[in-house]
N, C-alpha and C positions, 0 to 999 in steps of 0.2 A: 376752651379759651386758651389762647396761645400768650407765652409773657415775653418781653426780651427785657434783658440787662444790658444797658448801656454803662460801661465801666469806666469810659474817661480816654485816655489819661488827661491830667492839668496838659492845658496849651492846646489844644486841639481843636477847639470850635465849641467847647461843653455847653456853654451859658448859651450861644447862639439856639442852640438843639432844645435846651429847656424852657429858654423865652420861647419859641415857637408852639412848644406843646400844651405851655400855660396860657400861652396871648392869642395862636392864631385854629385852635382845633376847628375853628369852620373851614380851614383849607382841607381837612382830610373828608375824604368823600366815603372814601371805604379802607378798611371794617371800622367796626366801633369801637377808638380808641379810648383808652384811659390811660390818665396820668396819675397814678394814685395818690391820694392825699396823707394817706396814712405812711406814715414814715420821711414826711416831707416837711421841708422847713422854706419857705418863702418858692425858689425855683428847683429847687436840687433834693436829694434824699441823703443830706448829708445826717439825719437824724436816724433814720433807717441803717446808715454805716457804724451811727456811733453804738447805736444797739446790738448790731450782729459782734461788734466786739466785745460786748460784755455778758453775750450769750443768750440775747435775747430776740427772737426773730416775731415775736408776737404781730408785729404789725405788717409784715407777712400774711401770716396767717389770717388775721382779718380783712386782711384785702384780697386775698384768694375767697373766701368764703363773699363777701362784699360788693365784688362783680363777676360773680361765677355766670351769672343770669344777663347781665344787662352791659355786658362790654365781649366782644371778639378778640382783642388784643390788649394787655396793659404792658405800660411801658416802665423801669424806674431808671433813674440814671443820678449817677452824680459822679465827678471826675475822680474821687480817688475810691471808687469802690474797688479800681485796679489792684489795691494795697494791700486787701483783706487778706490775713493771714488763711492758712489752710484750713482751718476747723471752724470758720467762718462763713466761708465758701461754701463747706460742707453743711453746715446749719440753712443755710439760706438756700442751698439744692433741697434739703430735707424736707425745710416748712412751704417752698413753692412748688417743686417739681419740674420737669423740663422746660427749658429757656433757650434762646438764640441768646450767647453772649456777643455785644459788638465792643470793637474799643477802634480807636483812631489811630493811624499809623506816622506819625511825623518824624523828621530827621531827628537823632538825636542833640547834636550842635545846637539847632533850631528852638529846640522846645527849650533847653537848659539857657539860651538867652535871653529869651521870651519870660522865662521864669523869672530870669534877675534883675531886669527891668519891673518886673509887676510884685517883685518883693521891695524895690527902694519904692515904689508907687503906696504899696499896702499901709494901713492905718496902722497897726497893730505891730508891724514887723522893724524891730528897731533892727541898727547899725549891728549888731552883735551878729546877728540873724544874717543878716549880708554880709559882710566880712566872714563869716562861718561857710556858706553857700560859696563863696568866690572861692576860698582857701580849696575845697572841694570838687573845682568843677572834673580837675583830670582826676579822677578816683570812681571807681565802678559803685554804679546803683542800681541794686535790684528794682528799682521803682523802674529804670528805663530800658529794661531787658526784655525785650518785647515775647522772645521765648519762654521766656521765667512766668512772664505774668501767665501768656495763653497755656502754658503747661498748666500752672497752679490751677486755672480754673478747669480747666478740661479734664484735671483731676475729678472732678465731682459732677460737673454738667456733661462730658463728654467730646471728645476732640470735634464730630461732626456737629456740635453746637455754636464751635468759635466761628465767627464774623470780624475779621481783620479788614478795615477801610483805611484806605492811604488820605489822609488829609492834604487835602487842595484847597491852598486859600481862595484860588481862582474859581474854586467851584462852591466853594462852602461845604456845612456839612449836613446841611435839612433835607435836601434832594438825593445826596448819595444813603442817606441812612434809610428815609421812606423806600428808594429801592430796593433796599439788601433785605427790610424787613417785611413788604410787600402791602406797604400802604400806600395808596393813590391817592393823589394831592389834585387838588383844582390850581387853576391857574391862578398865577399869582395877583392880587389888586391892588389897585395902584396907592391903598393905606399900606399895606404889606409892603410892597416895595421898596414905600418910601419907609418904613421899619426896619426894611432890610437894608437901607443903604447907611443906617446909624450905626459905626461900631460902637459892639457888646463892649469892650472893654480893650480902649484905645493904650497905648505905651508911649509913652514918654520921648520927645527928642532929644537931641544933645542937650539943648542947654537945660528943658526940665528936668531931665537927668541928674544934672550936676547940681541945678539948685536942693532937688529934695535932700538927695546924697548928702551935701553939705550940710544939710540941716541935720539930719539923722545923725550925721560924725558927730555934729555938738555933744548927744547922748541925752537928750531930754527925758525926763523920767516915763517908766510908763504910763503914769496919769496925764502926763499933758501930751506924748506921743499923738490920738488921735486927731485933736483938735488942731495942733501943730501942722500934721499931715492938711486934713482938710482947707485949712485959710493958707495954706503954701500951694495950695491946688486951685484953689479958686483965684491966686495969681497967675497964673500958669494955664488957662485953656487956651492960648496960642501956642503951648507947645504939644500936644494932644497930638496922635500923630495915627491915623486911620490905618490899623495893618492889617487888613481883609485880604488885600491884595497882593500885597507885598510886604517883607521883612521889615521890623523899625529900626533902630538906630543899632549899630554892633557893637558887642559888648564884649564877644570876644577874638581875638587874632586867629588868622590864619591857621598859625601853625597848634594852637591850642584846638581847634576845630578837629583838625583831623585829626590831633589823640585823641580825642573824645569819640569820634565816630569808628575808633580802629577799635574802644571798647567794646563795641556793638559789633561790630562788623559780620561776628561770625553768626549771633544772636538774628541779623537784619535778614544776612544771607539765607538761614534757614527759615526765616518768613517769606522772605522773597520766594523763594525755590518751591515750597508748599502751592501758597495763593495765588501767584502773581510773577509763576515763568517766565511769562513774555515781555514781563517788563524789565528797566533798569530802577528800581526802586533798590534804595533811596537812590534818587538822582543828586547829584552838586547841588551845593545849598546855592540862593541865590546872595549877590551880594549887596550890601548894604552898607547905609553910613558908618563910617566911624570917626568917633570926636576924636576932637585935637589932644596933644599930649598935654596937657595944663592941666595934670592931678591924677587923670582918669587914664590907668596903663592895661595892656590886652584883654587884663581880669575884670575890669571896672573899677579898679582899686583907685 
């Protein structure tokens, strides 16, 4: 039985990959996939993450032994497995054993504005939390070092096990990833389709932007945070803003963009150079809205 680890990162298509593997398994034809349930919490193995931190891979282990017999392939994914520290890594190569690692490749720029729209969106994530994140964005993160991460793992799985995929909105990421891991999909039906054409997890426009923003600045306690969020949102589905396709609203300036991606640069370079010669990855971000100055300045401040 072969495994792969789908490692993320946040921003990349994750939820898209996981709904499909929970909702649509009659597309895959071949081999006999599993999405294992042990170490999974709703679509993700964010439970299976919180365990390998506290040294505990048991549920691992019983899903190896679980469908040794009765599955060809298991899959686990959840977007921040990217983050696990080394001896993490290391447990989780111990209690599984050889794996394709995949993770998703997106602009840096891209994905850090994508974040900060889906952090004023999040229930849970007050003002503090944002205002922290914006204060941050020019400042290097191991989380989006795309070397750092493939290094850490290839640490323990093995360099010819990493699977680096350039994320394309335009293509998604259900079809590039069944490639890379060699599972054959039937052709898509027209309930799928129309499944596929609902975004996973829409972003905010200008103006919802501004409203939740606003609200969150109030500072409402964490008890009433979620609820708050929620009824500010159910005024607000006209401003829902479909970004499969294309980039949402910008959150950050120009000239903050390219410091942020001169962090990476040399990080992107050596992926590029490795995987993906022929191309110019990362290409120019595309560009996108940006609201008026009435509050909200390059940072989203």
């Amino acid at each position: 039985m072969r495994w792969v680890i789908h490692i993320g990162p946040q921003k990349t298509g994750s939820k898209a990959l996981q709904q499909f593997l929970l909702q649509q398994p009659e597309r895959i034809l071949s081999p006999r996939v599993v999405f294992p349930a042990e170490g999974r919490q709703g679509v993700w193995h964010q439970s299976l993450h919180n365990a390998l931190l506290e040294g505990d891979s048991s549920a691992v282990a019983t899903a190896v032994e679980h469908y040794r017999e009765g599955a060809d392939l298991g899959i686990w994914s959840y977007e921040g497995l990217h983050e696990l520290p080394a001896a993490s890594v290391a447990l989780f190569r111990e209690a599984l054993g050889e794996a394709q690692v995949v993770l998703f490749l997106r602009r840096q720029d891209e994905r850090i504005n994508s974040f900060l729209n889906q952090l004023v969106k999040a229930h849970r994530a007050p003002i503090e939390w944002i205002e922290a994140f914006e204060a941050s964005i020019l400042e290097y993160k191991p989380a989006f070092d795309y070397r750092a991460t493939i290094l850490s793992w290839a640490a323990s799985f093995g360099m010819d096990a990493i699977t680096p995929l350039i994320y394309d909105k335009r293509v998604g990421v259900v079809e590039p990833f069944c490639r890379a891991t060699g599972i054959t999909l039937a052709p898509a039906s027209a309930s799928s389709l129309m499944a596929n054409e609902q975004p996973v997890n829409p972003a905010l426009d200008v103006h919802g932007y501004r409203v939740l923003r606003e609200m969150k600045a109030q500072r409402p306690s964490p008890e009433q945070l979620p609820d708050l969020v929620t009824r500010t949102l159910q005024h607000l589905t006209s401003s829902f803003v479909d970004t499969s396709l294309s980039e949402g609203v910008d959150l950050i300036g120009d000239e903050d963009k390219r410091a942020i991606m001169a962090l990476y640069a040399e990080s992107n370079e050596w992926v590029r150079s490795r995987w993906y010669p022929e191309t110019k990855w990362p290409e120019p971000g595309s560009r996108v809205e940006r609201p008026e100055s009435d509050g909200i300045d390059a940072a989203g401040c």
